[in-house]
C-alpha positions in Angstrom: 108.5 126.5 115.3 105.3 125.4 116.2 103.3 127.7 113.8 105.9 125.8 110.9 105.1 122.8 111.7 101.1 123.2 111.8 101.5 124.7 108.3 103.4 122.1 107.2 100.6 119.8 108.5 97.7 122.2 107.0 99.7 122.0 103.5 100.0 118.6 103.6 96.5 117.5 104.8 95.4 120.0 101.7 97.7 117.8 98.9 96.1 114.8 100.6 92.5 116.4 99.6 94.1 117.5 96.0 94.9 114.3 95.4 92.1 112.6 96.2 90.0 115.1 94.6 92.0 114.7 91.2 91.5 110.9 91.5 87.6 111.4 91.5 87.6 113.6 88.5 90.2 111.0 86.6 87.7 108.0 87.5 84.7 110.1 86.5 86.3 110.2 83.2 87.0 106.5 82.9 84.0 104.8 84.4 81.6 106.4 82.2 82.2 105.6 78.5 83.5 108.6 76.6 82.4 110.1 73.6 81.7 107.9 70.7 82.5 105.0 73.3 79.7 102.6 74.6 82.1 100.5 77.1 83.6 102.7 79.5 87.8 102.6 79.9 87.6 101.0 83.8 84.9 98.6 84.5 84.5 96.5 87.3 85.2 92.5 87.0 82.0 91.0 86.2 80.2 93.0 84.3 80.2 93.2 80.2 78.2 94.2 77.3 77.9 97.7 75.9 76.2 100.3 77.8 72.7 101.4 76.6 71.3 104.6 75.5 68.3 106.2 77.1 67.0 109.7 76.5 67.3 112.6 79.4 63.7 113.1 79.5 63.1 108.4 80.2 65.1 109.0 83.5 61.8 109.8 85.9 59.1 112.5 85.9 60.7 115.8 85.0 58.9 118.7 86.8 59.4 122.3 86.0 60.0 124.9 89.3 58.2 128.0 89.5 58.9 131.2 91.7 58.5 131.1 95.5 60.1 134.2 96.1 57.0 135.7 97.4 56.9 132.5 99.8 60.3 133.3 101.9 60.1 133.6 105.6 62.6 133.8 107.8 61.7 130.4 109.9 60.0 128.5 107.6 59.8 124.8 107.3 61.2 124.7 104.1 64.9 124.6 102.9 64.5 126.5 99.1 66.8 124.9 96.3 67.7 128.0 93.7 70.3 128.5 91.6 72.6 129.4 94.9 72.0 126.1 96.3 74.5 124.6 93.4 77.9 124.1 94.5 80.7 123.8 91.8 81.4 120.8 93.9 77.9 119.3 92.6 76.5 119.6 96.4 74.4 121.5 98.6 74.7 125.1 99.5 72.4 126.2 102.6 71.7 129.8 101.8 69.9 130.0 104.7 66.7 130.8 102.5 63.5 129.0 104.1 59.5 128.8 102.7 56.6 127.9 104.7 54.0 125.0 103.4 51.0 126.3 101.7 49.1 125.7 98.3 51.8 127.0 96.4 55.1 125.6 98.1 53.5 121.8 98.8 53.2 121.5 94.6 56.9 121.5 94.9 58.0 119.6 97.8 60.7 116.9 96.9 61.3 113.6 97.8 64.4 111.6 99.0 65.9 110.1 96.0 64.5 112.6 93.4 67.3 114.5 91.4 67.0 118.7 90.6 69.0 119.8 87.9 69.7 123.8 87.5 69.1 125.2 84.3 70.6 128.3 83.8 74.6 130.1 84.9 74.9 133.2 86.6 78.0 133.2 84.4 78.9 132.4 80.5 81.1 129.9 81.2 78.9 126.9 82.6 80.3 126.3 85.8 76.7 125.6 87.5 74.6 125.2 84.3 73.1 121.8 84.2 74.4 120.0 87.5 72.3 118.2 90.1 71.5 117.6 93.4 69.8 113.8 95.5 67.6 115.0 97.6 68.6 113.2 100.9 65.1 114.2 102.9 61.5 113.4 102.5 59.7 116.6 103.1 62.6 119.1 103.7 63.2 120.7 100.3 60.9 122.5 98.0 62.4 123.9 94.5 62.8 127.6 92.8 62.2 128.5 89.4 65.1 127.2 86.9 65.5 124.0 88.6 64.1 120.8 86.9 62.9 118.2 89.6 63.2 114.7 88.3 61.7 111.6 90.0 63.8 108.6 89.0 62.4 105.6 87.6 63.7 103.5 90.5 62.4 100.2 88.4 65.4 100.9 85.7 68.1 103.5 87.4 70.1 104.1 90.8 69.4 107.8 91.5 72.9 108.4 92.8 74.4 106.5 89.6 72.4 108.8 87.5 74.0 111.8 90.1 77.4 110.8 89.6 76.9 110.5 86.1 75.2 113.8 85.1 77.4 115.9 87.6 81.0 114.3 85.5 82.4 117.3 83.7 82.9 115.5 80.4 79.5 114.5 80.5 77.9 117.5 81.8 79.6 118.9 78.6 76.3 117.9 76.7 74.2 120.8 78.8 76.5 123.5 78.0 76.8 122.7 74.6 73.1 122.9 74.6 72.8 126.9 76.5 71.8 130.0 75.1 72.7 133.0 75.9 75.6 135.3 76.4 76.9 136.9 79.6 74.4 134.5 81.8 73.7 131.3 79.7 70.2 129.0 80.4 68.8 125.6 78.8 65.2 125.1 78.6 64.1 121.2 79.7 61.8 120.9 76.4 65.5 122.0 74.3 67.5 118.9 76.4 65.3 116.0 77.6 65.9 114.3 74.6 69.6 114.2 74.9 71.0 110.3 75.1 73.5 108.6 77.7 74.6 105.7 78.4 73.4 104.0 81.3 75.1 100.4 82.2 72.7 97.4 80.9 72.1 96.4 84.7 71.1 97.7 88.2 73.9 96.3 89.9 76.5 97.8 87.8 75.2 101.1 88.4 75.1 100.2 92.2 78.5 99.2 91.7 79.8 102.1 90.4 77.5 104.9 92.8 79.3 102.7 95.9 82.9 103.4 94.5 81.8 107.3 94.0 80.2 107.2 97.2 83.4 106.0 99.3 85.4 108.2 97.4 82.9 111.2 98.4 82.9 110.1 102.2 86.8 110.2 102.2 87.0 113.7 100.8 84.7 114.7 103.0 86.7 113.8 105.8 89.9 115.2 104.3 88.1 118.1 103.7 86.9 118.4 107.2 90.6 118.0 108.4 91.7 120.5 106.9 89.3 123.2 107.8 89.9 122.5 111.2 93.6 123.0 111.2 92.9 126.4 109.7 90.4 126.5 112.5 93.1 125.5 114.9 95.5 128.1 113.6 92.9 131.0 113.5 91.9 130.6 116.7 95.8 129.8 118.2 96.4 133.5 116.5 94.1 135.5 117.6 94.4 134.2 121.5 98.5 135.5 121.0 96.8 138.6 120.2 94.4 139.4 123.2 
């Protein structure tokens, strides 16, 4: 009886996640104008005009990683971002993979706020290709080969507007239509900085819109958490019946 009900609780905390996971992706769709649009379908009261079209490449300083492999120790200061580091989720992996600072790894140390974007897919089908990561750290992350750092032009863009909006599926769509390559695809920077998006015609619309994303984030988060410790719960509620 007990086990039932504690499923019953781990199945309904997980539809509780679902849901609010669906939701994102639905409001990712609407708040950003879709194709051929320049007003998006849900727009928050107050703010009008169309949107306006900058190039990829006009976001910030777009830097190009190079290999560290030969740089990994096992206690070094460094967390590495690689292709691994990419989470279908658009967040951070920890891969455990670590680099010491020296003349090679400080040319690639990132800043909080900067964005890296992963150019190329262990698979054909795009499920990595072309997302990003914020870098929430000053001097805690230094990039891999295949990942494009870019430091936003704060003056004109919201870094985690621009992360919300390059991470939506149906926008990320303009990367993977841009790959090469069969069984692992890859985009070169030089091939896709000059794609265009639209970007909201002030600061405080995309402020707006990164708070909504962001509160929506924090609550799956949570949900999320919930529901990997019930499974905790249960695991470990098992496996003492056994001993």
């Amino acid at each position: 009886m007990f086990f039932r009900r504690l499923d019953s609780q781990i199945a309904e905390s997980r539809a509780v996640l679902e849901k609010s996971r669906q939701l994102k992706k639905a409001m990712l769709a609407k708040m950003f104008p879709a194709n051929g649009e320049k007003i998006p379908k849900i727009r928050f009261k107050g703010f009008e005009g169309e949107w306006n079209v900058w190039k990829l490449g006009a976001f910030g300083k777009a830097t190009s990683g190079t290999s560290l492999e030969s740089e990994f120790c096992e206690n070094g200061k460094y967390k590495v971002i690689s292709i691994g580091s990419y989470s279908e989720e658009s967040t951070y992996t920890e891969q455990g993979i670590r680099a010491n600072k020296n003349d090679k790894t400080e040319k690639r140390i990132l800043n909080k706020n900067d964005l890296t974007m992963i150019l190329n897919d262990k698979t054909s089908s795009g499920r990595i290709i072309g997302r990003v990561l914020l870098i929430d750290q000053n001097d805690t992350y230094v990039y891999n080969q295949r990942t494009q750092r870019i430091e936003i032009d704060q003056e004109h863009f919201i870094p985690l507007f621009l992360y919300h909006l390059l991470n939506a599926e149906n926008i990320r769509q303009k990367i993977i239509s841009s790959a090469q390559g069969n069984t692992q695809i890859y985009v070169n920077w030089s091939n896709i900085k000059n794609l265009e998006y639209l970007i909201p015609p002030s600061k405080a619309e995309q402020t707006a819109i990164s708070d909504f994303f962001r509160q929506l984030d924090e609550t799956i988060e949570l949900q999320s958490a919930e529901v990997e410790k019930l499974n905790q719960l249960k695991k470990g509620l098992l496996a003492a019946m056994l001993v």
